[in-house]
C-alpha positions as CSV (number, residue, x, y, z in Angstrom):
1,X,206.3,85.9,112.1
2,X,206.0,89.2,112.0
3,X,202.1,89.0,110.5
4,X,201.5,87.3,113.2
5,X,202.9,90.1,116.3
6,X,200.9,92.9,114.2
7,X,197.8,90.5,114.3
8,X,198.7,90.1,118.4
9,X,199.3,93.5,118.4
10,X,196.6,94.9,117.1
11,X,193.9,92.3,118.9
12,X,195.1,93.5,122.5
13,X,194.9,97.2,121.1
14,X,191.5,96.7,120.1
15,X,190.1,96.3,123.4
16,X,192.5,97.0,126.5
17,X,189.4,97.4,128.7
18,X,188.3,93.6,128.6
19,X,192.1,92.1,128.8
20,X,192.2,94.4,132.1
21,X,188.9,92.8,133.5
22,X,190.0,89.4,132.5
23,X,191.6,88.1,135.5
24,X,188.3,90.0,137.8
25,X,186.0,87.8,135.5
26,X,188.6,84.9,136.5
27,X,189.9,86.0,139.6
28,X,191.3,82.4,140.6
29,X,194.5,82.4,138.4
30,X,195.6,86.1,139.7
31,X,195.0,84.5,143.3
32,X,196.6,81.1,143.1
33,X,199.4,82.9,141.2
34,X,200.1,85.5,143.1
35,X,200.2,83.6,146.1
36,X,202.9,81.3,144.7
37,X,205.0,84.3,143.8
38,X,204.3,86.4,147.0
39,X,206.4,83.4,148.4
40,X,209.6,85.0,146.6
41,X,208.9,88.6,146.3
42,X,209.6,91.0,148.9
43,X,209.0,94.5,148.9
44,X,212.0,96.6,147.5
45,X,212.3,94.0,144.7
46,X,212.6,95.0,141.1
47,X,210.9,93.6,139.0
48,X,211.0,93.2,134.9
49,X,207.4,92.6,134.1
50,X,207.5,91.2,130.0
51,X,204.2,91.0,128.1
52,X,202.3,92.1,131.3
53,X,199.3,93.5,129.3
54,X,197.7,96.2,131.0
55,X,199.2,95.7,134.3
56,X,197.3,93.7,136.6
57,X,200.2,92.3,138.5
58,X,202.7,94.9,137.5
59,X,200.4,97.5,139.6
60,X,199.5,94.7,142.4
61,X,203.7,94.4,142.7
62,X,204.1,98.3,143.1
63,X,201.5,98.5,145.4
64,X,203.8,95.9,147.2
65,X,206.6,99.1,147.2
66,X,208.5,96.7,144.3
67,X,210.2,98.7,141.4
68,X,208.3,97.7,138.5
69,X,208.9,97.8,135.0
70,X,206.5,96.9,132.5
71,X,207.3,95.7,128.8
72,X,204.1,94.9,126.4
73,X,203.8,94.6,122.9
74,X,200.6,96.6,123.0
75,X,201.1,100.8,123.2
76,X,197.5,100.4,124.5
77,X,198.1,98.0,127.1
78,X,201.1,100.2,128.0
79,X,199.2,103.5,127.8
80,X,196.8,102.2,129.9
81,X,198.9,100.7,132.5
82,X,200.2,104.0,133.0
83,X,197.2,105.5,133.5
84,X,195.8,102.8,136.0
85,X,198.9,103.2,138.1
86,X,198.2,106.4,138.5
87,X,194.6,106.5,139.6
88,X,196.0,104.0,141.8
89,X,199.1,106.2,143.8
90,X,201.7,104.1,142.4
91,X,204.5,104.2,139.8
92,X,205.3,102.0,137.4
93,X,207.9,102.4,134.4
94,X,206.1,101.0,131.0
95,X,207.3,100.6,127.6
96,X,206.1,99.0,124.3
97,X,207.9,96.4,123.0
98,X,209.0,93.2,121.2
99,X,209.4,89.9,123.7
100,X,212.1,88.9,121.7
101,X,214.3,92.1,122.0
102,X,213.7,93.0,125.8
103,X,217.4,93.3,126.4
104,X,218.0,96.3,124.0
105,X,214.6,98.1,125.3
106,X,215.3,98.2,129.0
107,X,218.6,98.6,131.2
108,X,219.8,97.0,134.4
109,X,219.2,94.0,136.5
110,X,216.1,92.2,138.0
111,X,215.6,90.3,141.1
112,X,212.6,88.4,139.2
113,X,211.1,88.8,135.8
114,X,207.7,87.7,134.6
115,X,207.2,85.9,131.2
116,X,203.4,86.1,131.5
117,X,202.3,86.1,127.4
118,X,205.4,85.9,125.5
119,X,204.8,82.1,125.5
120,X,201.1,82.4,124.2
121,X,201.9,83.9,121.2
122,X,205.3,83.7,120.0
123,X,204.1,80.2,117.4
124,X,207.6,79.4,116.3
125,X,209.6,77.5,119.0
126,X,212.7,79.6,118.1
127,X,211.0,82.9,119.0
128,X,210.1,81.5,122.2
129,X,213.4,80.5,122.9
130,X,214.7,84.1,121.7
131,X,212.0,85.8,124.4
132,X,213.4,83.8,127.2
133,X,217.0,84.2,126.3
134,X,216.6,87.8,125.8
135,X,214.8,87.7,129.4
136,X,217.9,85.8,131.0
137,X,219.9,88.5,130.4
138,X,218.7,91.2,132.6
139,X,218.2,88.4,135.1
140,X,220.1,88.9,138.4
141,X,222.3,85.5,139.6
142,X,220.0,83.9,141.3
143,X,217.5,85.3,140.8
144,X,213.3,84.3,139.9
145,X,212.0,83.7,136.6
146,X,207.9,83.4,136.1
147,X,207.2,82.0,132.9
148,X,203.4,81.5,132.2
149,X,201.8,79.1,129.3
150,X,198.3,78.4,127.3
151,X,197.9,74.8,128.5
152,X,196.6,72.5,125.8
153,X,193.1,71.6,127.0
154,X,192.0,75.0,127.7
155,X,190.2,76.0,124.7
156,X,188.6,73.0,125.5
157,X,187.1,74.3,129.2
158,X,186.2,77.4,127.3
159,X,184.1,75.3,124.8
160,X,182.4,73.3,127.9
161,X,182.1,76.5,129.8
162,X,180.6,79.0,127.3
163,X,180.2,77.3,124.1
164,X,179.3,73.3,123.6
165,X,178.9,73.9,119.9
166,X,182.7,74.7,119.4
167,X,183.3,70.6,118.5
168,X,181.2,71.1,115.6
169,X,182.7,74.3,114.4
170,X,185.2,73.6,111.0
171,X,187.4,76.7,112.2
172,X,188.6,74.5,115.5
173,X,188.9,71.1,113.7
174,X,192.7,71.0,113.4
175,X,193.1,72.2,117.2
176,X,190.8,69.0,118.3
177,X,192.6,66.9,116.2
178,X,195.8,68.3,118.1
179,X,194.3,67.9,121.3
180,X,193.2,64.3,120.4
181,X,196.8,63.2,119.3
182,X,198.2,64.1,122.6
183,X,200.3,67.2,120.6
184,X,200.4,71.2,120.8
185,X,198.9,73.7,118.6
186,X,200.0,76.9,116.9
187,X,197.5,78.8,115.0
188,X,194.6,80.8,114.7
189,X,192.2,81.0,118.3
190,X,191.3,84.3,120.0
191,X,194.3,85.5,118.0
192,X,197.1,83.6,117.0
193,X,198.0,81.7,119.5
194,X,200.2,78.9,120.7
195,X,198.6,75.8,123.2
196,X,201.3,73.7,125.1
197,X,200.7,70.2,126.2
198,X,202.3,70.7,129.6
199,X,204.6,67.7,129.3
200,X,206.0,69.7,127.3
201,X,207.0,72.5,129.1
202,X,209.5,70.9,131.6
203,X,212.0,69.7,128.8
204,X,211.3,73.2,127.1
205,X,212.3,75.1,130.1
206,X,214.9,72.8,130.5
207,X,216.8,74.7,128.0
208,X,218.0,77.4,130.1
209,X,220.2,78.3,132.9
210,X,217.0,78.0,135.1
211,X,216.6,75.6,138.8
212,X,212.6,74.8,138.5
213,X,211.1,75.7,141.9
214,X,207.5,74.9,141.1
215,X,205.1,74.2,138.0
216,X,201.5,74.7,138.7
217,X,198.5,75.3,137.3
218,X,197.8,78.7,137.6
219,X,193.8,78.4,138.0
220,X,194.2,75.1,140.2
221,X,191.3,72.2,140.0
222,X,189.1,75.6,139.5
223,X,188.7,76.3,136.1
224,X,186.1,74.0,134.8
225,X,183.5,74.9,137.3
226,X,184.2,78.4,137.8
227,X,181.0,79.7,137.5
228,X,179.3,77.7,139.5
229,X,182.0,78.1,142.7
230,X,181.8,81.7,141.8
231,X,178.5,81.9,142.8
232,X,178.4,80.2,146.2
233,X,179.0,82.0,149.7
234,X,182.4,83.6,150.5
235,X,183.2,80.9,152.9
236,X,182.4,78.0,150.1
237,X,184.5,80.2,147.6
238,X,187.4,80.3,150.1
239,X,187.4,76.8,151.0
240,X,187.9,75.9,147.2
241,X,190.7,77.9,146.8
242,X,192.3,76.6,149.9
243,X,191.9,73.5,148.6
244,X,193.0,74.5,144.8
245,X,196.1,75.9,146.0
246,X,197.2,72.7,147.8
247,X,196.4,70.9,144.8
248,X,197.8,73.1,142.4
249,X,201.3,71.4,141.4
250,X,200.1,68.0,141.1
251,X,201.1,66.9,137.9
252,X,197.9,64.6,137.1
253,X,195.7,67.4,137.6
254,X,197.1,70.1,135.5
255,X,194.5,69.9,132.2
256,X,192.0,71.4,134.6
257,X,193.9,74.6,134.5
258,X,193.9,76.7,131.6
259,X,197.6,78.3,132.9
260,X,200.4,76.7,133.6
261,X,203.9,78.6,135.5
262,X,207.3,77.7,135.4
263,X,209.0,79.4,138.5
264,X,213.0,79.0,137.7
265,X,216.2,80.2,139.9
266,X,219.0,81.6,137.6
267,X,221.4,79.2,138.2
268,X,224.7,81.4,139.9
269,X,228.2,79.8,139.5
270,X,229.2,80.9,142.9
271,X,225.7,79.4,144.1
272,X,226.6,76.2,146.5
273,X,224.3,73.2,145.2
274,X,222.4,72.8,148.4
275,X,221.2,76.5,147.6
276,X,218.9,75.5,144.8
């Protein structure tokens, strides 16, 4: 396991600059999803953001006037982030770090904590459990949990989007065979990565002292034709995401997303169950 956090590790230190333009290349997960959490976060919130890369949403939620602190595994990514948030005019506190251990690296209590990467790379199910327990922790009572995964079929989209030849290609033949057996795959990808089918993630997060609020694709119906709606009129693009949003929890539709996010609700043993 821990080959495989240097090899994370050192992919996301290799190139900070491209991670940080990701979600501008793909701007519909960072709009579908942050208009599911803007629903929950109010400015004044703290917020525990864990394996938040460079810090897209880490700097969107200061800008917000939340208290944001950002734990990566990357000292690039965190280097960076610091550096962003101050060409921006706002402050974030960032720290590199191990997922697994966030409990010993950072004090205190959170009104909402973002898994958003944890789940993508930690391969063995038991580290992924660790990351979300560790998380738990520093979780207020009550409080929001944002736990994001690699769905299943998006390697997939990537190969129809960008590169058709990928079927033919030895390197992804034990992925397709996962994909075709209706399972989930650990292994090697961009980096070593971990795909979920996302009937799986329910009875995963199921495992924790968590209320589900919503599960959503975090690029909606949008993902598969991206470039194409990317390149229509404002008011075309728009209309899309309108309608992307109001489709976005509908379980039958999920494979067209590449993301999926668990939003949870620590459980509080003075809450009241009409609360939750």
């Amino acid at each position: 396991m821990e080959d495989c956090v240097r090899v994370v590790q050192e992919h996301y230190d290799g190139d900070v600059q491209k991670e940080w333009n990701r979600l501008e290349r793909h701007p519909f997960e960072f709009i579908i999803t942050t208009g599911m959490m803007d629903r929950y976060i109010k400015p004044g919130d703290k917020i525990l953001d864990i394996g938040g890369g460079p810090g897209r949403y880490s700097i969107y939620y200061a800008k917000k006037g939340c208290d944001v602190t950002l734990v990566d595994l990357s000292p690039e990514n965190v280097k960076f982030a610091i550096e962003k948030s101050k060409e921006q005019n706002v402050k974030i506190k960032a720290i590199s770090g191990d997922a697994r251990e966030v409990n010993k690296l950072v004090n205190g209590e959170f009104d909402h904590i973002f898994v958003m990467g944890p789940m993508y790379h930690l391969l063995d199910e038991r580290d992924r459990i660790k990351a979300l327990r560790s998380a738990i922790t520093m979780l207020k009572d009550s409080g929001m949990m944002y736990v994001s995964f690699i769905l299943m079929f998006a390697e997939m989209i990537y190969g129809m989007k960008h590169m058709p030849q990928l079927l033919l290609m030895d390197t992804e033949q034990i992925y397709i065979d996962e994909v075709l057996k209706g399972k989930s795959y650990s292994g090697d990808s961009f980096t070593k990565a971990f795909f979920i089918n996302h009937k799986d993630i329910i009875p995963f997060m199921e495992k924790f002292n968590l209320k589900k609020k919503h599960f959503f694709g975090q690029e909606g119906i949008l993902s598969p034709c991206e470039l194409n709606i990317l390149n229509q009129p404002q008011e075309v693009i728009d209309k899309w995401v309108e309608v992307a949003e109001q489709l976005c929890e509908r379980e039958e539709l999920l494979s067209y997303s590449e993301h999926a996010m668990y939003i949870g609700q620590k459980i509080s043993r003075t809450m009241g169950l009409d609360e939750y």
